[in-house]
C-alpha positions as CSV (number, residue, x, y, z in Angstrom):
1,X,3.4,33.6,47.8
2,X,0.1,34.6,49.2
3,X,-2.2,32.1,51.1
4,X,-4.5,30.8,48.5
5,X,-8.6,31.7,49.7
6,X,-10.5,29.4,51.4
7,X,-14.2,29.0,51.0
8,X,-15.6,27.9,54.4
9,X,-18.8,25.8,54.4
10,X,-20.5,25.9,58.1
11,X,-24.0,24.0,57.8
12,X,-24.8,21.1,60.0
13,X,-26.7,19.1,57.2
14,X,-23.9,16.7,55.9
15,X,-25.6,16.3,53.0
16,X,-25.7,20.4,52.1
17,X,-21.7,20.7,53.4
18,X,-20.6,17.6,50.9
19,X,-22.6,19.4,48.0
20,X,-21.2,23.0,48.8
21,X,-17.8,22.2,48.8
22,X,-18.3,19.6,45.7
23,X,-19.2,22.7,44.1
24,X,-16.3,25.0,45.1
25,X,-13.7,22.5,44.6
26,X,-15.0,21.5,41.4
27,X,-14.9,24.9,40.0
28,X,-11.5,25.4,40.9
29,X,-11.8,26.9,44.9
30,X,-10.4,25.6,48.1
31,X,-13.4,24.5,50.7
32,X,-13.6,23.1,54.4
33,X,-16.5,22.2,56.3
34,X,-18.0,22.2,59.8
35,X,-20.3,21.1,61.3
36,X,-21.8,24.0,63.3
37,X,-20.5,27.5,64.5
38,X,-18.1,26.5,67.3
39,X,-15.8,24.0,65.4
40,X,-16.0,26.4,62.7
41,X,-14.6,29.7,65.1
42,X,-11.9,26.7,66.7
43,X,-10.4,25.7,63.1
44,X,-10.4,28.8,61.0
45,X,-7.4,30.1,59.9
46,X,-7.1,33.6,61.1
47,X,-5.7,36.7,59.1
48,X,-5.8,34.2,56.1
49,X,-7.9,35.2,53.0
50,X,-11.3,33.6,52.8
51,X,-15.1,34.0,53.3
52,X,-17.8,31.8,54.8
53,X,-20.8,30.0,53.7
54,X,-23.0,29.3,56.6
55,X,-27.1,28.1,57.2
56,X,-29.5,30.5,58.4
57,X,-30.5,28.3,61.0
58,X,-28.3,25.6,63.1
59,X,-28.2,24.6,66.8
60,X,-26.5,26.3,68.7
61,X,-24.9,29.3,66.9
62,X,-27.0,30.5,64.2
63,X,-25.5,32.1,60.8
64,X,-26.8,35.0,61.9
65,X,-24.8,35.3,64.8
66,X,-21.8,34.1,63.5
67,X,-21.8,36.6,61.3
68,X,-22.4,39.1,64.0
69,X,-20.1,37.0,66.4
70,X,-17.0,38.0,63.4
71,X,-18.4,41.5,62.8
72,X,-18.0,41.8,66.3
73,X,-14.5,40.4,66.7
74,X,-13.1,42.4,63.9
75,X,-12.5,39.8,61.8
76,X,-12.8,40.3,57.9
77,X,-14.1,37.4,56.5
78,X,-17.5,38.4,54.7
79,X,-20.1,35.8,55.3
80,X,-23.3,34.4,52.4
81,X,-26.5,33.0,54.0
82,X,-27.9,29.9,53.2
83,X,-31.6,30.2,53.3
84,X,-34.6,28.3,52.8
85,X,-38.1,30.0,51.5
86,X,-39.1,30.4,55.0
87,X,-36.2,32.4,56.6
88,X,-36.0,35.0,53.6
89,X,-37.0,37.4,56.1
90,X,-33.9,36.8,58.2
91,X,-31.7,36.5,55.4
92,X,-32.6,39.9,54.1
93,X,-32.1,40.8,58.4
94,X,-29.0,39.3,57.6
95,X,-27.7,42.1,54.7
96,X,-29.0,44.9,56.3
97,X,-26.4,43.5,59.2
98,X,-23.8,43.4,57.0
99,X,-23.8,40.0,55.8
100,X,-22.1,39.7,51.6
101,X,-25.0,37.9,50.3
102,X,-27.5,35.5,50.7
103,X,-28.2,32.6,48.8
104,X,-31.3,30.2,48.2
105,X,-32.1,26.5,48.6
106,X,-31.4,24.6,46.0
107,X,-28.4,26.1,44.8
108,X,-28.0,27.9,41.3
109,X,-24.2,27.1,40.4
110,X,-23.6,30.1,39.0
111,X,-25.0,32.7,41.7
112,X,-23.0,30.6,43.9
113,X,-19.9,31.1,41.9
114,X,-20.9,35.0,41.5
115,X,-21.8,35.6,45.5
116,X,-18.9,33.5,46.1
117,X,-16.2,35.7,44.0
118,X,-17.9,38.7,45.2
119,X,-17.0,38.1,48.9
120,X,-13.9,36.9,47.9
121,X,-13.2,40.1,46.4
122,X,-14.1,42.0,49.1
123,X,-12.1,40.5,51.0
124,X,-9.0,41.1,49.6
125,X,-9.8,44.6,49.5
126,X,-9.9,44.5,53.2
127,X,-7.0,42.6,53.8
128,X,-5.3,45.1,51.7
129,X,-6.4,47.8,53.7
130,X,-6.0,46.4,56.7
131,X,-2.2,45.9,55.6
132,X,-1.8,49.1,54.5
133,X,-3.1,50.6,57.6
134,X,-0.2,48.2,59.7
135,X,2.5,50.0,56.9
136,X,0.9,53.7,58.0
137,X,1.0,52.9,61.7
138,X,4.9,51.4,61.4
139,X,5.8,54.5,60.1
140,X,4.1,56.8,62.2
141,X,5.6,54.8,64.7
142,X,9.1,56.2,64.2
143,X,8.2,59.4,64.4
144,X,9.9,61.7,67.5
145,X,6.9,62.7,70.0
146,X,8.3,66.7,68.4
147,X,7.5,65.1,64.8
148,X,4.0,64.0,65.8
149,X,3.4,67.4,67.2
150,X,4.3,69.0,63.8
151,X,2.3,66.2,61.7
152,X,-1.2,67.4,63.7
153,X,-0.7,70.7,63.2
154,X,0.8,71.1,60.0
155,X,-2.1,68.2,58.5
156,X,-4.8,70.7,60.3
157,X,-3.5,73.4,58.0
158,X,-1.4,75.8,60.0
159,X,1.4,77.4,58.7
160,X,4.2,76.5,59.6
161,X,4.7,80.3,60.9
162,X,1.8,79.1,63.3
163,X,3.5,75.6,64.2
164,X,6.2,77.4,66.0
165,X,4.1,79.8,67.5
166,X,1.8,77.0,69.0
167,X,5.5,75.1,70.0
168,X,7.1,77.9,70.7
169,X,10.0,76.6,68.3
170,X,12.0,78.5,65.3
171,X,10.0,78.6,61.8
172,X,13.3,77.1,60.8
173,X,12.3,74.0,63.3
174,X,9.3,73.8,61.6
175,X,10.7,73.3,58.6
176,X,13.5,70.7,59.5
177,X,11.1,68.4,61.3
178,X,8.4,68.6,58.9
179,X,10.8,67.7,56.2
180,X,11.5,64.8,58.1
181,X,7.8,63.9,58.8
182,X,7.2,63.7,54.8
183,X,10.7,61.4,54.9
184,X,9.6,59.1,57.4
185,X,6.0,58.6,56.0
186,X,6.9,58.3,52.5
187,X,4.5,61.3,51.9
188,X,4.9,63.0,48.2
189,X,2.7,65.8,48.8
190,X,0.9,67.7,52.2
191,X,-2.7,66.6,50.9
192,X,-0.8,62.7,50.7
193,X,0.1,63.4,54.3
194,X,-3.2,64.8,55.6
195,X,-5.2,61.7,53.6
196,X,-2.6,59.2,55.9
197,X,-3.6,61.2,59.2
198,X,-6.9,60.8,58.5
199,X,-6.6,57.3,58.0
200,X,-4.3,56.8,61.3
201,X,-7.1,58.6,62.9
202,X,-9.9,55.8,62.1
């Protein structure tokens, strides 16, 4: 069973950590708290489902560059601002860097809820690609080095009359180890194949 999501609270007023995750857990979510940026990047549960909730402004590492910090490492957990009147400049900084939302102080329940969901959402959908992608690369993996050659040519749109011209193979070649490339990446179709090696190629 999947690894239920986990709202992470990073703010070093107590007061605002206690009253976010009051919030989330009383609506149902699962919440953690830290104090500031570093415990936060030390305790995090990586590859598991989640998003973060972290201040505009804290010593040390700032939202903002914990958000870039994870942007950075490659790791999908969308992050919400939490912004006071005066930093709505940097929170809106904060979106065009690819931050999932930002929210206001004092907090609305239900935008929080909304924001919330929303990067929860997204998310998911990027764990999902992400694990799809890991499925695409297994199989691509156990292709022959001869398969691979096929796969680029035949997903550039040769023929497979100009495959074994280029390899200096038998048309009949062609057509064994192509067969076996669709076979070995679960491909129904050429344009299913040519979609998954555009995709490897990311």
């Amino acid at each position: 069973m999947p690894a239920a999501p986990l709202v992470y609270v990073v703010d070093d007023d107590q007061a605002i950590r206690e009253s976010l995750v009051l919030l989330l857990e009383s609506s149902g979510r699962s919440a953690r708290a830290f104090p500031d940026s570093g415990s936060f990047l030390a305790g995090f549960e990586h590859g598991a489902p989640g998003c973060v909730i972290a201040d505009v402004r804290m010593p040390g590492m700032s939202g903002l560059d914990l958000q870039r910090h994870l942007k950075g490492a490659g790791i999908d957990l969308p992050v919400i601002i939490i912004t006071g009147h005066a930093d709505v400049a940097m929170a809106v900084q904060a979106l065009k860097d690819g931050a999932s939302d930002f929210i206001e102080k004092p907090f609305d329940e239900d935008v929080l809820a909304r924001s919330v969901d929303a990067a929860l959402d997204q998310n998911q959908r990027a764990l999902n690609e992400r694990k799809a992608l890991d499925e695409l690369r297994a199989l691509a993996a156990e292709l022959t080095p001869r398969e691979r050659e096929v796969m680029a040519l035949v997903v550039q749109g040769l023929a497979n009359k100009a495959v074994a011209a280029e390899l200096n193979i038998s048309v009949r070649t062609v057509e064994i180890h192509r067969g076996r490339v669709m076979e070995k990446m679960n491909a129904g179709s050429l344009s299913e194949l040519v979609r998954m090696a555009l995709r490897l190629d990311q």
